[in-house]
C-alpha positions as CSV (number, residue, x, y, z in Angstrom):
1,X,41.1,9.9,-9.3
2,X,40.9,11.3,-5.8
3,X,37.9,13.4,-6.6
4,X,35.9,10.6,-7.8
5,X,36.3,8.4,-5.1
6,X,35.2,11.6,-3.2
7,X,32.3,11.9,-5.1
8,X,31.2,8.2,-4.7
9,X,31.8,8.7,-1.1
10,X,29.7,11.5,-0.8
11,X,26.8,10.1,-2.7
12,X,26.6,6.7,-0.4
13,X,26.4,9.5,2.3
14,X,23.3,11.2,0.3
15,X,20.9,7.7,0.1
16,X,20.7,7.2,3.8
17,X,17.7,5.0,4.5
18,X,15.1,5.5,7.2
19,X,16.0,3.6,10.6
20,X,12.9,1.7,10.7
21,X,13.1,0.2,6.9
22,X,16.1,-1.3,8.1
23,X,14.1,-2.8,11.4
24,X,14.7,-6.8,10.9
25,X,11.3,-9.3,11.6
26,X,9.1,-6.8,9.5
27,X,6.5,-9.2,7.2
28,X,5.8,-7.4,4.0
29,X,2.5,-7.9,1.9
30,X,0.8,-6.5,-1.2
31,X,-2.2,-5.0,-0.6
32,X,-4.5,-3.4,-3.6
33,X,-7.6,-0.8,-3.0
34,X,-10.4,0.0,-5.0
35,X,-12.5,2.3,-2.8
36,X,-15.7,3.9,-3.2
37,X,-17.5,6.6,-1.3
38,X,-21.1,6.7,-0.3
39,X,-22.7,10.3,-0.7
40,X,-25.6,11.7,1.0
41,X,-28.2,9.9,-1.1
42,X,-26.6,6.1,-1.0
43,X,-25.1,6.6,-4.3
44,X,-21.3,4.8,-5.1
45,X,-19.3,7.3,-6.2
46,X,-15.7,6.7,-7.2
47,X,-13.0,9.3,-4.9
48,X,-10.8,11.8,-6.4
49,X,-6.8,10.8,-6.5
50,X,-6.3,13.8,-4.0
51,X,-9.1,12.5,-1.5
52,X,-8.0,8.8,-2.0
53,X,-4.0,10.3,-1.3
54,X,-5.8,11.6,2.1
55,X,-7.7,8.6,3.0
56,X,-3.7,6.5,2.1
57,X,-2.3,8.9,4.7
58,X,-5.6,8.2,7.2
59,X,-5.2,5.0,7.0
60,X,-1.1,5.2,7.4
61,X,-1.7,6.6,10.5
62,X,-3.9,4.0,11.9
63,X,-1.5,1.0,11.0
64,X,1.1,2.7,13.1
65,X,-1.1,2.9,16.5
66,X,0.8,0.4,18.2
67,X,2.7,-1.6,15.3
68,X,5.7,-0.9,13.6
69,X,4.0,-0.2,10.2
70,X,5.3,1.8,7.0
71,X,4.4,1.8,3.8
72,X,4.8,2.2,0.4
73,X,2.0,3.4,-2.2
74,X,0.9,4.5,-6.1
75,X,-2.3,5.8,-6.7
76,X,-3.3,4.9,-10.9
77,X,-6.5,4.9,-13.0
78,X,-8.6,2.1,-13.2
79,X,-8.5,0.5,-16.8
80,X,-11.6,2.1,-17.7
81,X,-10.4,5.7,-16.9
82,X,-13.1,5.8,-14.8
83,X,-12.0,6.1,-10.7
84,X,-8.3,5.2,-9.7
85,X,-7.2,2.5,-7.3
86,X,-4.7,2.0,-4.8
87,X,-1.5,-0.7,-4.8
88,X,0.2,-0.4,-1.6
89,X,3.5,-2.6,0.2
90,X,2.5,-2.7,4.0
91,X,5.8,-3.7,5.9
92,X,4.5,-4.8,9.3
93,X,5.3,-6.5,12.4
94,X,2.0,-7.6,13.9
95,X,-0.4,-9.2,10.9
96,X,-3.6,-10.0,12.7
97,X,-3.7,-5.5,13.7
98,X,-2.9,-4.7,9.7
99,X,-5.9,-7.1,8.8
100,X,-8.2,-5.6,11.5
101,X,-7.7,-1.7,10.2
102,X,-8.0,-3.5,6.7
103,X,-11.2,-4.8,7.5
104,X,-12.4,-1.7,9.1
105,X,-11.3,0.8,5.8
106,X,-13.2,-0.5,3.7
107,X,-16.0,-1.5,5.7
108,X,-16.2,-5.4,5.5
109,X,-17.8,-8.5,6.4
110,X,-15.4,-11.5,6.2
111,X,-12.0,-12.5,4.7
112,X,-12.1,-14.7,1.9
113,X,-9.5,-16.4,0.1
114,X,-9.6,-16.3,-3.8
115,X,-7.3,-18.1,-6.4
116,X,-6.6,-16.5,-10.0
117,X,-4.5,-18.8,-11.5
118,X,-1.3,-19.7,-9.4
119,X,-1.8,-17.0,-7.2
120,X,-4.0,-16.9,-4.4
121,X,-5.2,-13.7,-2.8
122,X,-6.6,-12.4,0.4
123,X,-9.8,-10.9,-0.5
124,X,-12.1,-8.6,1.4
125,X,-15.3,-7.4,-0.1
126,X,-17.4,-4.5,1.9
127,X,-19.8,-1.4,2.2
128,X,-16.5,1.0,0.7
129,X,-14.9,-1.5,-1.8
130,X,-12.7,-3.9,-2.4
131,X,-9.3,-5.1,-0.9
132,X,-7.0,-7.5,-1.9
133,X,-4.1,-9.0,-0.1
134,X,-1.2,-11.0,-1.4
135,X,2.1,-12.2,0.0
136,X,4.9,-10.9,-1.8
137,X,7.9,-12.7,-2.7
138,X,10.2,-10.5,-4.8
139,X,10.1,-6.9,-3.5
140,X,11.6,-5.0,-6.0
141,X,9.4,-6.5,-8.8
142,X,6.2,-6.0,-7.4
143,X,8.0,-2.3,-6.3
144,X,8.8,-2.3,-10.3
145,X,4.8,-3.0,-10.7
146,X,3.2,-0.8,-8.3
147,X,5.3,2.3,-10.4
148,X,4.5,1.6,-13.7
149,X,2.3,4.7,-14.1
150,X,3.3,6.8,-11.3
151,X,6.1,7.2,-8.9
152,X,5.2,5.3,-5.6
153,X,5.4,7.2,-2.3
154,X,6.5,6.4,1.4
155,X,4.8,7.0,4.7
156,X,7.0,6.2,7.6
């Protein structure tokens, strides 16, 4: 009996969790990519899943300049098995900076607000792609959602 309380002990230990996912005020919202890259001749082409995991990280990296930012992200194949796409959970403290790099990613023109049914999203159309934003209400299910296919990562 000893040992297993041991053991249970010792795993709490293992599961430690970052310092700043445990930050209170952080806003949390869903954001989805589909991204595109221009090549020499002006043609869309859709990016590989290792140069869209680089342009993640890029992007990552400019969140953080001056905002308490990490995030979570899965990179899956489109429907059409053509190009992948991006679902990301930006945890945040300053919105208006997030919706700024946003803007500037994927090489926009305006916010727009679009309604699907009940849910209303964020929506930002530009030279790059597409972006959508969403508030999100239950975390772990739209965690559940962004792994359905593949195993989500974290950028801190």
């Amino acid at each position: 009996m000893v040992k297993k309380n041991n053991m249970n002990n010792e795993m709490k230990n293992l599961h430690n969790t970052y310092p700043i996912t445990n930050m209170k005020g952080l806003k949390t919202i869903g954001v989805m990519v589909r991204k595109h890259n221009i090549n020499e001749i002006g043609e869309k082409q859709n990016p590989s899943k290792r140069n869209l995991d680089k342009q993640i990280r890029t992007l990552h990296k400019k969140l953080k300049k001056g905002n308490s930012v990490y995030t979570e992200y899965s990179i899956e194949k489109n429907s059409d098995n053509i190009g992948y796409h991006t679902h990301l959970i930006i945890h945040f403290k300053d919105r208006d900076k997030v919706n700024e790099i946003l803007y500037n990613f994927i090489g926009g023109k305006e916010w727009s607000i679009r309604e699907i049914g009940l849910n209303t999203f964020n929506n930002i159309t530009g030279k790059y792609g597409v972006i959508h934003t969403e508030e999100i209400f239950n975390e772990n299910k739209f965690r559940r959602y962004i792994n359905k296919r593949n195993q989500s990562k974290t950028l801190i």
